[in-house]
Each structure stands twice: as C-alpha cells, then as structure tokens.
N, C-alpha and C positions, 0 to 999 in steps of 0.2 A: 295383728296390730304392731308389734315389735318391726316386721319385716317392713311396714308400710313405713315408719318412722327413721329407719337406718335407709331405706330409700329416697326419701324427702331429704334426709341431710346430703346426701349424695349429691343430689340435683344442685341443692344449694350451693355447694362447696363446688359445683362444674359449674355452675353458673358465675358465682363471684372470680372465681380464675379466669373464665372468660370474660369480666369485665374488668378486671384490673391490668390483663394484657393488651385490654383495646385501647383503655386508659395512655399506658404505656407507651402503647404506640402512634396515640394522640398527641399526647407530650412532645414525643420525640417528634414527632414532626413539624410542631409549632415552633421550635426551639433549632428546629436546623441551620435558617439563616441568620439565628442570632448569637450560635455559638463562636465563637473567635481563640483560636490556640493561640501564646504566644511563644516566637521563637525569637533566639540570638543570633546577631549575623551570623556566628559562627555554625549554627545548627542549618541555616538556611545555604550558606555554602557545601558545607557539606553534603545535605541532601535538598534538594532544589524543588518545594513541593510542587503541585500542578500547578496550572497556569489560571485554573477557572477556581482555584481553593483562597477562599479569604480567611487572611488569619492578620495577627497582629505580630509588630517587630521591634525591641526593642534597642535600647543604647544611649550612646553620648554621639552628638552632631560634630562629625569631626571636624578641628579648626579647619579653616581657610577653603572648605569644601561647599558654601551656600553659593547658588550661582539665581540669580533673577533669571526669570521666564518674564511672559505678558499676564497680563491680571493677577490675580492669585496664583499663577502656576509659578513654580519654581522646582530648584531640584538640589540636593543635599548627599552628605555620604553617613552613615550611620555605620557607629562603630563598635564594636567590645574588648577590642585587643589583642581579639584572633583573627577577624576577618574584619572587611570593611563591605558594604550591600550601596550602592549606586542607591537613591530611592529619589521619584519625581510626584511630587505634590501635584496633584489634579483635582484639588477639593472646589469647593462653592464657596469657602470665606476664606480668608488671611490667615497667617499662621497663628496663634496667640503670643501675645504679648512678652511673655516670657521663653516662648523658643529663639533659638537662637545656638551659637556655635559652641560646643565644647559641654553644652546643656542636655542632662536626660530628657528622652522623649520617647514615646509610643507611638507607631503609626498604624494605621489601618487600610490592609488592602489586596491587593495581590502580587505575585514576584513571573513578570514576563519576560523571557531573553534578559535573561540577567541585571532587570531593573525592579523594583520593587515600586508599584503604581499604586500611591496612598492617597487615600481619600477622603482621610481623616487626623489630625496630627493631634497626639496629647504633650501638653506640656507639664511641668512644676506648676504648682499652683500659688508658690511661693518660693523666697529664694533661699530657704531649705531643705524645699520638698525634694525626691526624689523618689518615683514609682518603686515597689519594694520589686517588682518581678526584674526591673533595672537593675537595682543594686544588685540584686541576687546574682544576677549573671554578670555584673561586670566586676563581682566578687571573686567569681569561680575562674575568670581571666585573670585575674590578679590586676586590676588597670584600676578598681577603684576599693578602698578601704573605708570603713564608718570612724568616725571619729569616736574619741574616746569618753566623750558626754554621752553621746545616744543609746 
C-alpha cells in the first residue's frame, strides 16, 4: 500500500511539471510579439540590433530636426545626449498632439541601415509628463535633470 501511494505522488508531481512547462511555453509564446525592449540612442548606436527585432526607443526630438514627408509620414532625430538615431514615422495616424521638437517621446519599431522605422509614436500626455524609461536615460547622459518639486 505504502509503495502504491509514494508512486501515485510521483506520477502527480511528473505530471504537474509537465503541465506548468507547457504552460510556460504557452505563455511564452503568446507574448512574443508583444514583448517590446526599450533602448537609448546611445545603446542602439552602440550595438545596432537586427533589422527584423521590434523594440522601442526612447529620448527628446531634437531641435530643428522634424522634416514633413506625404500623409502622416514624416521623419525626426531622436536624441539623449550621447547619440542622435535618424527615426522616419511610417504609422497609419498623425503624430499626437503633444509631440513635437525638443519633447520626450517613445517610438516603436524597427532600426534598418541606420534609420530607425516607427510605427508608432508615444508622446507626454501632458505638458509635464515625461515617460520615466525617458527620464531615466536622459538622466544617465547628464542632458536632462528632475526638478526639485518632483
């Protein structure tokens, strides 16, 4: 009796391993095209990820750098203070409202021959916001400081 009971926990315990690794590797799968790194021009200069990897970039739009395209296409330079990334908006709507030049922003997309191909732009959502993964990095440049309220 003893032996049939320390065998039945066995089974259980291989069995539940093999459902939480299937589990696992469910998850992981559903979640692949929605995971998004984000990096800083500086990190993107550095090392130039592939060409087919979507990820996110952040920074401040550097002055004098928006150039008009046709329809919503346009094209930008995004900065942190160590590097500056070339980036051309290829999305379906307008930019929001609040983007604009010398403004933090998030884009989303890929970095081809040295252009960074977004197809998605985040902006402030107000005109104190500022994305914290932003700040963070253009902290670690030394190019932007918190003020001494926040």
């Amino acid at each position: 009796m003893r032996g049939l009971k320390k065998q039945r926990r066995i089974q259980i315990i291989i069995i539940a391993a093999v459902l939480l690794a299937g589990a696992s590797v469910l998850i992981g799968y559903g979640l692949r095209d929605g995971i998004n790194f984000f990096r800083t021009p500086t990190e993107v200069a550095e090392t130039a990820p592939p060409s087919d990897e979507v990820f996110r970039i952040g920074g401040l739009v550097l002055d004098g750098s928006m150039r008009p395209g046709e329809g919503v296409e346009f094209s930008f330079v995004v900065t942190d203070g160590g590097a500056d990334i070339p980036v051309r908006y290829v999305g379906r709507d307008a930019a929001p409202d609040l983007f604009g030049e010398g403004q933090g922003t998030i884009a989303t997309g890929t970095y081809q021959d040295g252009v960074f191909l977004a197809t998605e732009l985040l902006a402030r959502h107000d005109e104190t916001y500022m994305p914290v993964e932003v700040i963070d990095a253009l902290e670690e440049q030394g190019v932007y400081r918190t003020s001494e309220g926040s």
